[in-house]
N, C-alpha and C positions, 0 to 999 in steps of 0.2 A: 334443524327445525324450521330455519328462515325458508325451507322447499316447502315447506305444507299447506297446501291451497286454502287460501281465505275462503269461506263458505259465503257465499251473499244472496240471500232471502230474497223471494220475486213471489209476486203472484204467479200466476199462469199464463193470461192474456197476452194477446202475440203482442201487442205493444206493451205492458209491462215488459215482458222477456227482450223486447228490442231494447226499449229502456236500460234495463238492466246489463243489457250486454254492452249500450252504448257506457256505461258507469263502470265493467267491470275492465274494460278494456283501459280506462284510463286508469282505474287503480293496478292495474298491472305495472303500465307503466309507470307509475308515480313511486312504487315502492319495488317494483322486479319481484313480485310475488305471485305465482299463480292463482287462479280466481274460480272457484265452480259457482254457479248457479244450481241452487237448491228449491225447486218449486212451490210453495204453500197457495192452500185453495184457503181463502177467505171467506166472511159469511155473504159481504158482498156478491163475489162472483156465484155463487150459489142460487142465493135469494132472487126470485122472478119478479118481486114486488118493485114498484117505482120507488126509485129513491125518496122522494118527500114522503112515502107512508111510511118506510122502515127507520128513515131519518138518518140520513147520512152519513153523520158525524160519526168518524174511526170503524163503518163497516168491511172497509176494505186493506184495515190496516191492526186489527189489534190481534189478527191472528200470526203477523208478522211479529209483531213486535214481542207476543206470549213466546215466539222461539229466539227471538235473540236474548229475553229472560232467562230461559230455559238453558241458551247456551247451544242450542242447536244449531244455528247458525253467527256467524261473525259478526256480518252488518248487513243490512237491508238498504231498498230503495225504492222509494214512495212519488208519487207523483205529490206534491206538496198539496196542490189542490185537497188533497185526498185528506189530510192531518187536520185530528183536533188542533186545537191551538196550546190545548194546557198540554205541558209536556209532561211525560210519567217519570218520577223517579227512577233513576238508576238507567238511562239513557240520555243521549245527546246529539244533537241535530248536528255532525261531523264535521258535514260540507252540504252545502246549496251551493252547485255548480252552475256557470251562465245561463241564463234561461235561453229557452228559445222563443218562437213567437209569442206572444200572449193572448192573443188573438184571437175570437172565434172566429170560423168559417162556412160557410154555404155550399153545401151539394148538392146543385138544382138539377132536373132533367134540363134536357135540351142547351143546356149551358146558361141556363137565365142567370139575372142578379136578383136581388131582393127586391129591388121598385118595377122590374118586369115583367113578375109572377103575376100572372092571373090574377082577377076575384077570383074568391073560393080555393086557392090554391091554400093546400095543408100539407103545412111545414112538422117535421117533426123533431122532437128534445126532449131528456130525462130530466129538463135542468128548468126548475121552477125560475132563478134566475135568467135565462134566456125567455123561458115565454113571458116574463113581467115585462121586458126589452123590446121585446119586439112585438107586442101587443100593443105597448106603448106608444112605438115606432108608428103601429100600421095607423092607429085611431089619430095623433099627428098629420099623416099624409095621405090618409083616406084608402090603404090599403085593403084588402079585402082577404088580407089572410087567417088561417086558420091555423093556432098551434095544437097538437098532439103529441101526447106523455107516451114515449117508446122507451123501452131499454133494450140492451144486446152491446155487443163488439159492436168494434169500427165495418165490420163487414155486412154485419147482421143491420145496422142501420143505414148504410149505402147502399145495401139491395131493399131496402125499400123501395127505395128511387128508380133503382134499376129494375125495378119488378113492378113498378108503376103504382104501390100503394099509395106514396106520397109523393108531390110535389118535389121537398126538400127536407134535406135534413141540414141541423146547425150540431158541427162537432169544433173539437180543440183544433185549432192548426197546426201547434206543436205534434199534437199525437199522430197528425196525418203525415207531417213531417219527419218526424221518427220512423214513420213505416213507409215512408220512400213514395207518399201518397199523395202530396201536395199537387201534383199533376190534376186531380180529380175536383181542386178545390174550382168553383165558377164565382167565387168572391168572398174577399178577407172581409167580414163588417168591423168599420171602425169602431172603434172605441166609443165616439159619440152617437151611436148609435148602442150599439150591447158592449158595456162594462165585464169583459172575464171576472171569471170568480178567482178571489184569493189565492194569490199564490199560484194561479195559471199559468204554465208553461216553464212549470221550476220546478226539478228535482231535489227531493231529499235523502241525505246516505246520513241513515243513522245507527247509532251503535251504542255499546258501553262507555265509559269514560275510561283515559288507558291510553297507550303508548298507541293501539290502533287510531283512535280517535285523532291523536294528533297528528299521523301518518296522514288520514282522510284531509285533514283540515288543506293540505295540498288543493285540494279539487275546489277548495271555495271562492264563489267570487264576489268581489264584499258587494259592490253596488246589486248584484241579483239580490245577496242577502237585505241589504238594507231596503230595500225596496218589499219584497216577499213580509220584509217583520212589519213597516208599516200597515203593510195591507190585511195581515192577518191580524193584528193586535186592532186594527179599525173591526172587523169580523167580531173579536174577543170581546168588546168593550160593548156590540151590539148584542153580545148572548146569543146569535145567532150559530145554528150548523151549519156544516158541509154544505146541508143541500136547501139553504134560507136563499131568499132570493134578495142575495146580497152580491153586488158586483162592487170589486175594486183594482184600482191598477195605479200602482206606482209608478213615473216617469221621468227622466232627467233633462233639463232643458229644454220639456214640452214635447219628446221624442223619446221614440220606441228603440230610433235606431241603434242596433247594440254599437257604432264607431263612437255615437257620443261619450262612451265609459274610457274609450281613447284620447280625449277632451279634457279640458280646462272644466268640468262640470261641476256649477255650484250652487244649482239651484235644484229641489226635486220636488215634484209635482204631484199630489194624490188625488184621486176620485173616487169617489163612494156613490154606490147607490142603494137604495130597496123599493121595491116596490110590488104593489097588489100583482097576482099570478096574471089578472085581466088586464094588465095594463092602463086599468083606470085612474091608477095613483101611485104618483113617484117622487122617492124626496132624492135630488140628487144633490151633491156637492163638491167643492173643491177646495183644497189648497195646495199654498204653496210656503217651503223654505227650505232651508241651508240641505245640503246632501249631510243627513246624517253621519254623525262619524262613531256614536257607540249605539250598542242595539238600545238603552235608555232612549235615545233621542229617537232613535225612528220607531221604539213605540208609545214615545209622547206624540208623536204629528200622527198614529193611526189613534188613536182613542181624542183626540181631543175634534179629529173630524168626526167621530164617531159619536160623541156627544152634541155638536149641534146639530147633527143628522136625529139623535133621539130626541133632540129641543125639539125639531118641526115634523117631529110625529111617527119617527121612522117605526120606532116598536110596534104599533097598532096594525103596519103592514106585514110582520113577519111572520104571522102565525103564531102557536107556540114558538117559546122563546127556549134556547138549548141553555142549562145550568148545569 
């Protein structure tokens, strides 16, 4: 019975399915178990509406999870970004494997960066977070850009660009890097400039609880984890959804770079934002301590940012609040 191929739940999406292949390859090897990919269409990918109207929060994942209930499939894998925060009975988050970049990224014509777009240049994102950022950004630096609410694939919003409707568009780096796309990126925006949204650039393999689950647990990497719990439980404590324009990003000795998890690292670094969609108003914040060492501790440093973040107003920017 040890030959019979682990079933693992995907979306559809050529980056989900790259995802998922990059996840099932490693659990091959981790256990010497064949692995199929099992397709599921979500209401996510479905739905034409913008994310902030259908509200983000688990539309791209609770038809995954209804088959690993079901038993349909083994274990699933989610782009973390993508996850409520409350977990559902009778599942468990396996592994968070190394993140990759967290980073968002720019797709400009003509190779621009961000400060050499035109006035009038219309940038385009799904992601009410990004246009709070760089709305933010432009009204600071006297930009003259313009955000626009698109959805689609990685392709469907690249040919914007390419077909001349927009300017630019801002996607994940990770996902353009999973699809062998980074070539295309014309510049990473820092972090002090647009905060990814929780849990950006970090995979989730989730399952039943069980002899697999412990098998998964191979794939995890603790600093991704402890970094990804901060920043969602800072998410959790704001009431906010998936698609709240809330950015945050956990970091280890002030650096992205994954050599530091190779390091002596003992300090880790959070950032939170919210702010109005127009950029008019932004409560940001920081801290800092010890690299967590159980998931307690790193979701006391994301709620207790999360709460002076609500002390100087943060709720009143988020729209409806997700309960």
């Amino acid at each position: 019975m040890t030959d019979k191929p682990l079933r693992l739940g995907t979306r559809r999406s050529k980056l989900a399915m790259a995802q998922s292949g990059l996840v099932a390859d490693a659990v091959r090897e981790a256990t010497g178990r064949p692995v199929e990919l099992v397709e599921i269409t979500t209401y996510g990918d479905t739905s034409r509406e913008h994310l902030a109207r259908i509200g983000g929060t688990g539309v791209f994942v609770t038809a995954l999870r209804d088959a690993l209930l079901r038993g349909d499939v083994d274990f699933a894998v989610h782009s973390l970004k993508d996850l409520p925060t409350a977990q559902p009975e009778g599942l468990v988050l396996a592994a968070i494997p190394r993140r990759e970049d967290a980073r968002d990224a720019l797709v400009a014509r003509d190779g621009l960066t961000l400060e050499r777009l035109p006035r009038g240049a219309r940038i385009g994102t799904g992601s009410p977070r990004r246009m709070a950022q760089l709305n933010a950004h432009a009204r600071a630096h006297g930009l003259g850009i313009e955000t626009v609410p698109i959805r689609g694939n990685v392709d469907t919003r690249i040919n914007f660009v390419r077909d001349g409707e927009l300017d630019a568009v801002v996607l994940a780096a990770a996902g353009l890097n999973r699809l062998g796309r980074g070539g295309e990126v014309t510049e990473y925006l820092a972090p002090d400039i647009v905060l990814p949204a929780p849990g950006q650039g970090a995979l989730a393999v989730e399952c039943p609880p069980g002899p697999l689950a412990e098998a998964l647990a191979r794939l995890d990497d603790p600093y991704t984890r402890a970094a990804v719990t901060a920043e969602r439980a800072l998410l959790a404590t704001l009431e906010a959804g998936c698609s709240a324009p809330v950015g945050a990003l956990a970091d280890f000795d002030g650096t992205q770079d994954q050599a530091a998890q190779q390091r002596q690292t003992t300090e880790m670094r959070l950032r939170g934002v919210v702010g109005s969609t127009d950029g008019a108003a932004l409560v940001q914040l920081t801290t800092t301590g010890h690299v967590p060492s159980t998931q307690a501790e790193a979701e006391a440093l994301g709620a207790e940012l999360a709460a002076e973040m609500l002390a100087k107003g943060a709720a009143g920017l988020m729209g409806e609040r997700a309960r």
